[in-house]
GUPA-246749 format. One record per atom (N, C-alpha, C, O): residue number from 1; residue in three letters; atom name; x, y negated, z negated. Coordinates in pm, whole numbers, m for minus. Example, Ala and Ser with C-alpha at 12.3 -4.5 7.8 and 13.67 -1.06 7.14 Angstrom:
<rs>
seq, type, atom, px, py, pz
1, ALA, N, 1319, 569, m780 $
1, ALA, CA, 1230, 450, m780 $
1, ALA, C, 1320, 330, m780 $
1, ALA, O, 1424, 332, m846 $
2, SER, N, 1285, 225, m708 $
2, SER, CA, 1367, 106, m714 $
2, SER, C, 1290, m3, m787 $
2, SER, O, 1341, m114, m804 $
</rs>
This chain:
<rs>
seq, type, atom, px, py, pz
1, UNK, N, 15156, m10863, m9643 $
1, UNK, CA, 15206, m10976, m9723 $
1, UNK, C, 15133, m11103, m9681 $
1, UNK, O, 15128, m11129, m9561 $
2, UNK, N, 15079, m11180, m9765 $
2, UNK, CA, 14996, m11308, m9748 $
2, UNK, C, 15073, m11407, m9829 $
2, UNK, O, 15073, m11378, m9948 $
3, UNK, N, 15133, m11507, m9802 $
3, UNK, CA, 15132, m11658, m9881 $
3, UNK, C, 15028, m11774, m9800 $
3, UNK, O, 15048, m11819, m9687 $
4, UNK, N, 14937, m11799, m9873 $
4, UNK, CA, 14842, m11933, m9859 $
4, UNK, C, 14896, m12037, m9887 $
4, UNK, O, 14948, m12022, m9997 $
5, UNK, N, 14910, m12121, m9855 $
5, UNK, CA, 14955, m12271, m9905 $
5, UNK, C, 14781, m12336, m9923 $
5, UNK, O, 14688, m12283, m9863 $
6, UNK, N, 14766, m12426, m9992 $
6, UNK, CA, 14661, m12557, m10065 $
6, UNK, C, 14669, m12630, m10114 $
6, UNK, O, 14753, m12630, m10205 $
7, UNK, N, 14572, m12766, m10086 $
7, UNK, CA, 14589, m12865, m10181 $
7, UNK, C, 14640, m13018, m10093 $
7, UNK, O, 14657, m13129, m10143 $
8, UNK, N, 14657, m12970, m9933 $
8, UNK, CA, 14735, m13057, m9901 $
8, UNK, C, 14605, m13191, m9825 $
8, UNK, O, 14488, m13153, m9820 $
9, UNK, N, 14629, m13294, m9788 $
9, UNK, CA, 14574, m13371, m9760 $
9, UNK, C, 14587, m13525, m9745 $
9, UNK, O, 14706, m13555, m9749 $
10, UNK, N, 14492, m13656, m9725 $
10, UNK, CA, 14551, m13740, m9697 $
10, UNK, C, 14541, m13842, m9836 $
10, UNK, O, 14433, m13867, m9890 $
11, UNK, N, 14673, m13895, m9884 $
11, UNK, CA, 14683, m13973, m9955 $
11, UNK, C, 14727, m14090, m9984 $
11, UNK, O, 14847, m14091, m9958 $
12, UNK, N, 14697, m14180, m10019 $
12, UNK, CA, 14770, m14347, m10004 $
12, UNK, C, 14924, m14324, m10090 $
12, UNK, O, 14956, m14240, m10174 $
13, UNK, N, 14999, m14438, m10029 $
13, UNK, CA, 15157, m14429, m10132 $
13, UNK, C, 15104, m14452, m10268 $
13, UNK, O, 15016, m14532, m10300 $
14, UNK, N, 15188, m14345, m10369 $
14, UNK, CA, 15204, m14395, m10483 $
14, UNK, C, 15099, m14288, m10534 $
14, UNK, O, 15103, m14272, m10656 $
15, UNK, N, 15013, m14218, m10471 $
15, UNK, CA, 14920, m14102, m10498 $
15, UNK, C, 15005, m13993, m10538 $
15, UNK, O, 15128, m14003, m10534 $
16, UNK, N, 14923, m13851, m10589 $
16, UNK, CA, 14947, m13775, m10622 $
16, UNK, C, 14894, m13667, m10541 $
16, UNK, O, 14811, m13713, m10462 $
17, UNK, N, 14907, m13546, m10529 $
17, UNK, CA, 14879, m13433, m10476 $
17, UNK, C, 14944, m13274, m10514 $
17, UNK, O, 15056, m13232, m10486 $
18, UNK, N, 14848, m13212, m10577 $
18, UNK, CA, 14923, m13064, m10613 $
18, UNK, C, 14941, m12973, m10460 $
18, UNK, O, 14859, m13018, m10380 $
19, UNK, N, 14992, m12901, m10422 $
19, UNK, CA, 14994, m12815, m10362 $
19, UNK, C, 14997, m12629, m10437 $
19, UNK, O, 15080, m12587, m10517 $
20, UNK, N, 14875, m12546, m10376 $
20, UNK, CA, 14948, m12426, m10445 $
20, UNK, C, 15009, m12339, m10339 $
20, UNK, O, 15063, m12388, m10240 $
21, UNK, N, 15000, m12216, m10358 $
21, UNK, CA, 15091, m12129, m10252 $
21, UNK, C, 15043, m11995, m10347 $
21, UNK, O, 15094, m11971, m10457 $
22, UNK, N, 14946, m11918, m10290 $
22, UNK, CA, 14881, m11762, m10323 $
22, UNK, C, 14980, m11672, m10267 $
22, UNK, O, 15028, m11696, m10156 $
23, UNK, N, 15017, m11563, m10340 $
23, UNK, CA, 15085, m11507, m10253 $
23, UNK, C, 15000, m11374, m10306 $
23, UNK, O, 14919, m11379, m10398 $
24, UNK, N, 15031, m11262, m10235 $
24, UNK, CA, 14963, m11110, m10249 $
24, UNK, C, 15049, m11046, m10134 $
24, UNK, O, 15075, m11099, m10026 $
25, UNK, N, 15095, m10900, m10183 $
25, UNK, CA, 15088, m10775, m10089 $
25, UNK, C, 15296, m10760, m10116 $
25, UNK, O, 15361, m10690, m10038 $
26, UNK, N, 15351, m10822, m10211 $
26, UNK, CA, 15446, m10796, m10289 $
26, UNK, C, 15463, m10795, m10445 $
26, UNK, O, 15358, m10805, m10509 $
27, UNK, N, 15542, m10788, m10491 $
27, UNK, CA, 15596, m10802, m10623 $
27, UNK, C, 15663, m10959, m10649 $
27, UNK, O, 15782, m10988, m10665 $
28, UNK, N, 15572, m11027, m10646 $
28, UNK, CA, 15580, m11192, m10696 $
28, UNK, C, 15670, m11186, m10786 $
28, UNK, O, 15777, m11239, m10756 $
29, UNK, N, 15661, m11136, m10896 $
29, UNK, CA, 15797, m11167, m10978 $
29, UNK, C, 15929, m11127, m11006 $
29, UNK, O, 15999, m11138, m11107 $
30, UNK, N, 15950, m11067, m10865 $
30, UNK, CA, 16083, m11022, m10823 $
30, UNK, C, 16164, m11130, m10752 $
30, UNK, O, 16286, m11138, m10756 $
31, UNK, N, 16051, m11242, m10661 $
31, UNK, CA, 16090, m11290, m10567 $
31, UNK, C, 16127, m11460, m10600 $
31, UNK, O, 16036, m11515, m10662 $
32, UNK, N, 16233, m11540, m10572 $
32, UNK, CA, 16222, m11717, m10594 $
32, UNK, C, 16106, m11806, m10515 $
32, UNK, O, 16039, m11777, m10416 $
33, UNK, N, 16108, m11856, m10551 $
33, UNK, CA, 15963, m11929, m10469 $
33, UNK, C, 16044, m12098, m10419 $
33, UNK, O, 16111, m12172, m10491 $
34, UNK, N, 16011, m12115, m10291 $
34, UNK, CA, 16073, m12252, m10259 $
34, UNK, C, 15952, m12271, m10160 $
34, UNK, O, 15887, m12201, m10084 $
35, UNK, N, 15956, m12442, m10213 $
35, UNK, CA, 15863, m12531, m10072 $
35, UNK, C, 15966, m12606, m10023 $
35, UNK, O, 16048, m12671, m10088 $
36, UNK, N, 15955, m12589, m9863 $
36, UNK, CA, 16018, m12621, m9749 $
36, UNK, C, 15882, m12756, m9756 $
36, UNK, O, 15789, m12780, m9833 $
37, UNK, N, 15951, m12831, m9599 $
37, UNK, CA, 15878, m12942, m9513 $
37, UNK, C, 15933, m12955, m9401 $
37, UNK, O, 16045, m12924, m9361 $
38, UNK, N, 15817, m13017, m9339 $
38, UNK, CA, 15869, m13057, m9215 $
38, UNK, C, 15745, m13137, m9110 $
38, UNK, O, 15632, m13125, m9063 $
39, UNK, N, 15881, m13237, m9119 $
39, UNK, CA, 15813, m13365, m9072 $
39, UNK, C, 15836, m13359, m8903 $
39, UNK, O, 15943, m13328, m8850 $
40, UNK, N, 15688, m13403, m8821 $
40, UNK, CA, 15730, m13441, m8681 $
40, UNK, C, 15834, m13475, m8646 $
40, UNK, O, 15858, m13594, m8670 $
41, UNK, N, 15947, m13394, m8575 $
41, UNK, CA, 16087, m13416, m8500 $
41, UNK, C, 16192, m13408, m8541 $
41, UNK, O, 16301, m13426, m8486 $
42, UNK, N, 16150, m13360, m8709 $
42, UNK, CA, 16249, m13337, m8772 $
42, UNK, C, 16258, m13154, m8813 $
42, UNK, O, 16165, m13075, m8799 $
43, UNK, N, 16411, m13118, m8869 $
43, UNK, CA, 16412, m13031, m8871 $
43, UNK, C, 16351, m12920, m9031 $
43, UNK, O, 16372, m12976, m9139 $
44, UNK, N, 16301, m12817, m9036 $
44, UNK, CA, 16283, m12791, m9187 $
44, UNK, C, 16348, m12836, m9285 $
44, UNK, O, 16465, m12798, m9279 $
45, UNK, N, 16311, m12939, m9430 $
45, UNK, CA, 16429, m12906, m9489 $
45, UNK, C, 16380, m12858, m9658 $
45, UNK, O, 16269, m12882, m9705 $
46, UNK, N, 16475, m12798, m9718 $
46, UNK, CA, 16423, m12795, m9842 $
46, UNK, C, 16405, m12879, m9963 $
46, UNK, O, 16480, m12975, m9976 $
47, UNK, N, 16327, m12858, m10040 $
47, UNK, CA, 16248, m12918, m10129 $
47, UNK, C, 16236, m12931, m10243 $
47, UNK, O, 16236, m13038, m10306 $
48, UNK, N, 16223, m12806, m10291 $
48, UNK, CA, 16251, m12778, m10425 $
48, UNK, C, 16229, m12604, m10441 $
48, UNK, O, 16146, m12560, m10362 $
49, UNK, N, 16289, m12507, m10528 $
49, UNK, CA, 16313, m12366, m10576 $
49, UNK, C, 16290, m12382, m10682 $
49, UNK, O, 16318, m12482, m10747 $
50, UNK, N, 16212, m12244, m10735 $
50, UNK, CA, 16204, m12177, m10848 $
50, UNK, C, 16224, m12056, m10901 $
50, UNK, O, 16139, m11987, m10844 $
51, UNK, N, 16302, m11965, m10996 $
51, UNK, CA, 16421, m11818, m10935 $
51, UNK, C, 16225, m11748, m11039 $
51, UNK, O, 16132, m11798, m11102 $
52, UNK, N, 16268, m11623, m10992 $
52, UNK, CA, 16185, m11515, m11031 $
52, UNK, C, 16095, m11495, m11175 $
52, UNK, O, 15980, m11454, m11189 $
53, UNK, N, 16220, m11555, m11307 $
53, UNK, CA, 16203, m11579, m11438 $
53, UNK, C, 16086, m11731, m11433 $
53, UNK, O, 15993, m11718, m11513 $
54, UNK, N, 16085, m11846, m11363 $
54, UNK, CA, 16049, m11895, m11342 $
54, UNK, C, 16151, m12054, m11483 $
54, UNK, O, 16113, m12167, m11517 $
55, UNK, N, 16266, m11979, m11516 $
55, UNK, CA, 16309, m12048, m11569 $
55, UNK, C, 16455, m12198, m11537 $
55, UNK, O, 16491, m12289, m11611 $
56, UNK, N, 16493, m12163, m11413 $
56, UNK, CA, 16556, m12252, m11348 $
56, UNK, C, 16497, m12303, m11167 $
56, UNK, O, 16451, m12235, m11074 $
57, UNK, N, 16516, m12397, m11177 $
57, UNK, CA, 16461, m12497, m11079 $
57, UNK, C, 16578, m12596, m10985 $
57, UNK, O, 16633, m12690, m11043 $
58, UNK, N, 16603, m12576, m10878 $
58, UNK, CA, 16642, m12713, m10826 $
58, UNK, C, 16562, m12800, m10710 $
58, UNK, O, 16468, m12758, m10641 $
59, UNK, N, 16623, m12931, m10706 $
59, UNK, CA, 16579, m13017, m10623 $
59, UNK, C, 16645, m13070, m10496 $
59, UNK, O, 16766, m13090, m10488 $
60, UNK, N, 16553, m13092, m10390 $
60, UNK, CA, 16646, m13207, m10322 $
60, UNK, C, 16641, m13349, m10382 $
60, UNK, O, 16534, m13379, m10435 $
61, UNK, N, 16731, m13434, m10382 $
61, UNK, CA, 16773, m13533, m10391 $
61, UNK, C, 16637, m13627, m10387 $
61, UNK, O, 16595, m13698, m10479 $
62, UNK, N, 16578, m13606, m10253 $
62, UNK, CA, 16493, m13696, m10205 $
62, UNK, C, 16317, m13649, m10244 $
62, UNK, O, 16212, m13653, m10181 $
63, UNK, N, 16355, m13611, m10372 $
63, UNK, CA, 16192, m13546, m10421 $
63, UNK, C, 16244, m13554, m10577 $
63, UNK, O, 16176, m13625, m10652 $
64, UNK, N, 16342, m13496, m10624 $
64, UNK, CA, 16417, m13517, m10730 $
64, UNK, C, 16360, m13574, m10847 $
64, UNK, O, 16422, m13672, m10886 $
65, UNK, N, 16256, m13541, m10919 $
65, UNK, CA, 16207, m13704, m11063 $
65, UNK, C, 16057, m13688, m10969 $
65, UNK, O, 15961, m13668, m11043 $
66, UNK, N, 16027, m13693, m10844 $
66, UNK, CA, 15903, m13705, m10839 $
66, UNK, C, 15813, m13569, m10819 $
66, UNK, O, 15693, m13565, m10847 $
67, UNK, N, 15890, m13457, m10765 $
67, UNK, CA, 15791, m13326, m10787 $
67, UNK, C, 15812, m13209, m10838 $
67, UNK, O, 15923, m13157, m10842 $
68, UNK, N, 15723, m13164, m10875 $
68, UNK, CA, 15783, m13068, m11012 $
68, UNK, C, 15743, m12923, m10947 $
68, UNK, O, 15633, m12927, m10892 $
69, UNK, N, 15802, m12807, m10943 $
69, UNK, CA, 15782, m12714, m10902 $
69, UNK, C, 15738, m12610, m11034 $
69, UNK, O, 15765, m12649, m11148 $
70, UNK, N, 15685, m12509, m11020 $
70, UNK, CA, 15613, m12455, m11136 $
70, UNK, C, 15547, m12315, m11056 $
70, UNK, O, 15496, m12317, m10944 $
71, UNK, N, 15562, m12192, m11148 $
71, UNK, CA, 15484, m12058, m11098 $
71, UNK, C, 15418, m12024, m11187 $
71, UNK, O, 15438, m12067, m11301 $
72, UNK, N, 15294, m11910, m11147 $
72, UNK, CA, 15239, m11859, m11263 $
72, UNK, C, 15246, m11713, m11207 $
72, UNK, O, 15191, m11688, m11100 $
73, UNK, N, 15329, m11594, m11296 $
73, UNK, CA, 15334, m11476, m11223 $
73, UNK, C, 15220, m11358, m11253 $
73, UNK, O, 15196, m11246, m11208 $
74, UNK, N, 15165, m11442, m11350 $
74, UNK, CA, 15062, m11345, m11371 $
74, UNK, C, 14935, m11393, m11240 $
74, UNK, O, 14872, m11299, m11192 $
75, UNK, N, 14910, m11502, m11202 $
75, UNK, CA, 14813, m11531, m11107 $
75, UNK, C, 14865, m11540, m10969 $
75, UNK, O, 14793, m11570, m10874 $
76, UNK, N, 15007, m11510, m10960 $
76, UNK, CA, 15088, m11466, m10819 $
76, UNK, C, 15074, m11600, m10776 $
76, UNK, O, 14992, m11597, m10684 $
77, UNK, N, 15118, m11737, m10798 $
77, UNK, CA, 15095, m11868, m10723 $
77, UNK, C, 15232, m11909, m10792 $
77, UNK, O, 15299, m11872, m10888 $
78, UNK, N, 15237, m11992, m10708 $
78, UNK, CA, 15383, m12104, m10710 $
78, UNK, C, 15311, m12238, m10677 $
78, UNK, O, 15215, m12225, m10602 $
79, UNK, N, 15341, m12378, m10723 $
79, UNK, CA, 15310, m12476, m10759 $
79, UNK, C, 15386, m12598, m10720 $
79, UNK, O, 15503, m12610, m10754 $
80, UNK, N, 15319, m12697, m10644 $
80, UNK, CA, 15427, m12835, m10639 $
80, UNK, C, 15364, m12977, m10652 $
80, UNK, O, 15319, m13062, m10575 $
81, UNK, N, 15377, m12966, m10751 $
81, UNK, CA, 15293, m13137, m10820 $
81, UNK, C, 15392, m13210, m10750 $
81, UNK, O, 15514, m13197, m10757 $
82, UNK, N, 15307, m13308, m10666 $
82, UNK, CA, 15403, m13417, m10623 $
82, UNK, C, 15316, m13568, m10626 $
82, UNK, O, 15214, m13612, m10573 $
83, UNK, N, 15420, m13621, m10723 $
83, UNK, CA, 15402, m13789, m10759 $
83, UNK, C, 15441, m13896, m10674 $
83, UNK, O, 15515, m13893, m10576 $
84, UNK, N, 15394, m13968, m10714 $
84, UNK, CA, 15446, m14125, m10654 $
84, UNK, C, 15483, m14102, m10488 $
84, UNK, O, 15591, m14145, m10449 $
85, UNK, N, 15426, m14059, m10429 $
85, UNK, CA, 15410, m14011, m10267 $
85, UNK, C, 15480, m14130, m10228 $
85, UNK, O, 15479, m14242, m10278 $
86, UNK, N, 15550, m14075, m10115 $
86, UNK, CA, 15576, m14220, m10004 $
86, UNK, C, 15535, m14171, m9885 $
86, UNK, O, 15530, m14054, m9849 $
87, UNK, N, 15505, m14275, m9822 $
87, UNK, CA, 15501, m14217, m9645 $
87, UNK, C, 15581, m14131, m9585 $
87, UNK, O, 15545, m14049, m9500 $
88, UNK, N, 15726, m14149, m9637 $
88, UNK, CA, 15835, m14049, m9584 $
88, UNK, C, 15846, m13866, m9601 $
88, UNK, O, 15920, m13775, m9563 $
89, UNK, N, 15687, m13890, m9703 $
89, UNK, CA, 15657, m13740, m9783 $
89, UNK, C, 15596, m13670, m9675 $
89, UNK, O, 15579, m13548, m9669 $
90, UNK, N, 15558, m13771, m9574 $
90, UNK, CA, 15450, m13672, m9470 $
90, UNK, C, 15528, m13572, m9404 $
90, UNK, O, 15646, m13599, m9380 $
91, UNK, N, 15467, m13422, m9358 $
91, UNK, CA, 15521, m13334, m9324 $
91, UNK, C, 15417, m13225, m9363 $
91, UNK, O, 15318, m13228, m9436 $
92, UNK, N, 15484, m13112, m9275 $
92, UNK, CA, 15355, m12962, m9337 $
92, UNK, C, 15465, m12896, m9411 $
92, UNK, O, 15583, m12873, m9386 $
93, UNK, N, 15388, m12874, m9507 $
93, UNK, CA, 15493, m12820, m9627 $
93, UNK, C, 15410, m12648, m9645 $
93, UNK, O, 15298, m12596, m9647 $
94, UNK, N, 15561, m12611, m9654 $
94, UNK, CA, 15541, m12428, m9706 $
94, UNK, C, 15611, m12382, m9764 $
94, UNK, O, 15727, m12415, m9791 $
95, UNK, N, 15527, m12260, m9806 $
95, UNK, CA, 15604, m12220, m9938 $
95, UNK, C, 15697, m12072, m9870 $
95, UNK, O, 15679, m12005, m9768 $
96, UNK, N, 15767, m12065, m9946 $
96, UNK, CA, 15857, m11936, m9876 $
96, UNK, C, 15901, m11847, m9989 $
96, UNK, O, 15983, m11883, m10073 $
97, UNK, N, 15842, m11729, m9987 $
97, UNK, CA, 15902, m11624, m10103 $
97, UNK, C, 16039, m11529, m10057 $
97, UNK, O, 16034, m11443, m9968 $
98, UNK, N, 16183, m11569, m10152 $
98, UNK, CA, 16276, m11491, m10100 $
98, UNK, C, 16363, m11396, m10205 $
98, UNK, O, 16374, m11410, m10326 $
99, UNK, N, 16429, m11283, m10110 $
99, UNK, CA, 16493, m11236, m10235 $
99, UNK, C, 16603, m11172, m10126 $
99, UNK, O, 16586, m11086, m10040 $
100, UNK, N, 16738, m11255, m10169 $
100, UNK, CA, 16842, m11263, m10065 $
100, UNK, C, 16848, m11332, m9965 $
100, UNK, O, 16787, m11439, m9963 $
101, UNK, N, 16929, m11285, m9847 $
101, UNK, CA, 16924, m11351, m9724 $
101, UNK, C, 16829, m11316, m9610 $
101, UNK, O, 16820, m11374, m9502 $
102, UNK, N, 16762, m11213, m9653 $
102, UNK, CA, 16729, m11138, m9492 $
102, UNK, C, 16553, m11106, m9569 $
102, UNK, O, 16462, m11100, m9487 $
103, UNK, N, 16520, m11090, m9699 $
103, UNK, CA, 16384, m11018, m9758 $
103, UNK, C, 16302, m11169, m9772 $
103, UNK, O, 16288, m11235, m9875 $
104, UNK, N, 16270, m11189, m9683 $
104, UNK, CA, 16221, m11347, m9653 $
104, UNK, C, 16053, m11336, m9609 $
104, UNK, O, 16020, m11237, m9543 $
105, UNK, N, 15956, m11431, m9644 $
105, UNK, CA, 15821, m11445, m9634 $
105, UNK, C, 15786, m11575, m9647 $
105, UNK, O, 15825, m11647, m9738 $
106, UNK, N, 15692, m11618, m9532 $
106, UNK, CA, 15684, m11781, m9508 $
106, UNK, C, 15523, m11771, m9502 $
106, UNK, O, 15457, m11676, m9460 $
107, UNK, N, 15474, m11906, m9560 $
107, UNK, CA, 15324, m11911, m9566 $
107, UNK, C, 15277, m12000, m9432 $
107, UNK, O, 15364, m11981, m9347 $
108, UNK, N, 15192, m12073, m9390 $
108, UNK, CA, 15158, m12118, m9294 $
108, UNK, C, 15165, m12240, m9268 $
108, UNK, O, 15160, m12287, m9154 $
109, UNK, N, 15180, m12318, m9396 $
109, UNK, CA, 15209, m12470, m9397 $
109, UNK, C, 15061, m12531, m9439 $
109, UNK, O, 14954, m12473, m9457 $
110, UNK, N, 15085, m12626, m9446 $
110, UNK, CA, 14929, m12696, m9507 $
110, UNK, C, 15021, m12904, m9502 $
110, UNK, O, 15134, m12948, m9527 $
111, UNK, N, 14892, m12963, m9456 $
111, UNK, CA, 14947, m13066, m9343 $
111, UNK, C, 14922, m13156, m9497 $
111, UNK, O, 14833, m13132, m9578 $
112, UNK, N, 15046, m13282, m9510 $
112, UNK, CA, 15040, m13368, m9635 $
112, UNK, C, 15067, m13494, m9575 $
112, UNK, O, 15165, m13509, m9501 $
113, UNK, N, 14971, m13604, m9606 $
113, UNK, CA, 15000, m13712, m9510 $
113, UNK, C, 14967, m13847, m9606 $
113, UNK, O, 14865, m13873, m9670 $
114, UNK, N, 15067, m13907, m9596 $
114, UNK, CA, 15102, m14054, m9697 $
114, UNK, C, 15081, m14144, m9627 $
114, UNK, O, 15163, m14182, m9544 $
115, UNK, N, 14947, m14206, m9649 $
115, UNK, CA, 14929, m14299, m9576 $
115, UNK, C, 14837, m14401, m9618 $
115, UNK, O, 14744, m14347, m9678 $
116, UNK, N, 14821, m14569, m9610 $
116, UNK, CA, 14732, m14623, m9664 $
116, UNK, C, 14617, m14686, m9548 $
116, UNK, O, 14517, m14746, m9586 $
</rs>
């Protein structure tokens, strides 16, 4: 099982940045797709989900209006357009493919840094 995370890098506030997330060596469209973060000293938190159909989505609060989560199951990738960056966005963000509590797969992170 492989998830890649990409896309991540350094950007001024108010920038944009896609992130993707490859996955291979399961059945992608069995599984929800969520990007986690996590910022120096803080603990993981979540981000935003997308369920298997690729037709319902939620957010945290604090990303909410600015990043849009999105899959493509035919090219096995999951997607996180993220707008209007703030500094508070910095963190290594990953993607995590799950199905239940325990059938869990984490990618490696890929480093996103808001900064001018």
């Amino acid at each position: 099982v492989q998830l890649v995370e990409s896309g991540g890098g350094l950007v001024q506030p108010g920038g944009s940045l896609r992130l993707s997330c490859a996955a291979a060596g399961f059945t992608f469209s069995s599984y929800a797709m969520s990007w986690y973060r996590q910022a120096p000293g803080k603990e993981r938190e979540l981000g935003a989900s997308i369920y298997s159909d690729g037709g319902s989505t939620n957010y945290a609060e604090s990303v909410k209006g600015r990043f849009t989560i999105a899959r493509d199951n035919a090219a096995t990738t999951v997607y996180l357009q993220m707008n209007s960056l703030k500094p508070e966005d910095t963190a290594v963000y990953y993607c995590k493919a799950w199905r239940g509590l325990w059938d869990t797969y984490w990618g490696q992170g890929t480093q996103v840094t808001v900064s001018s």
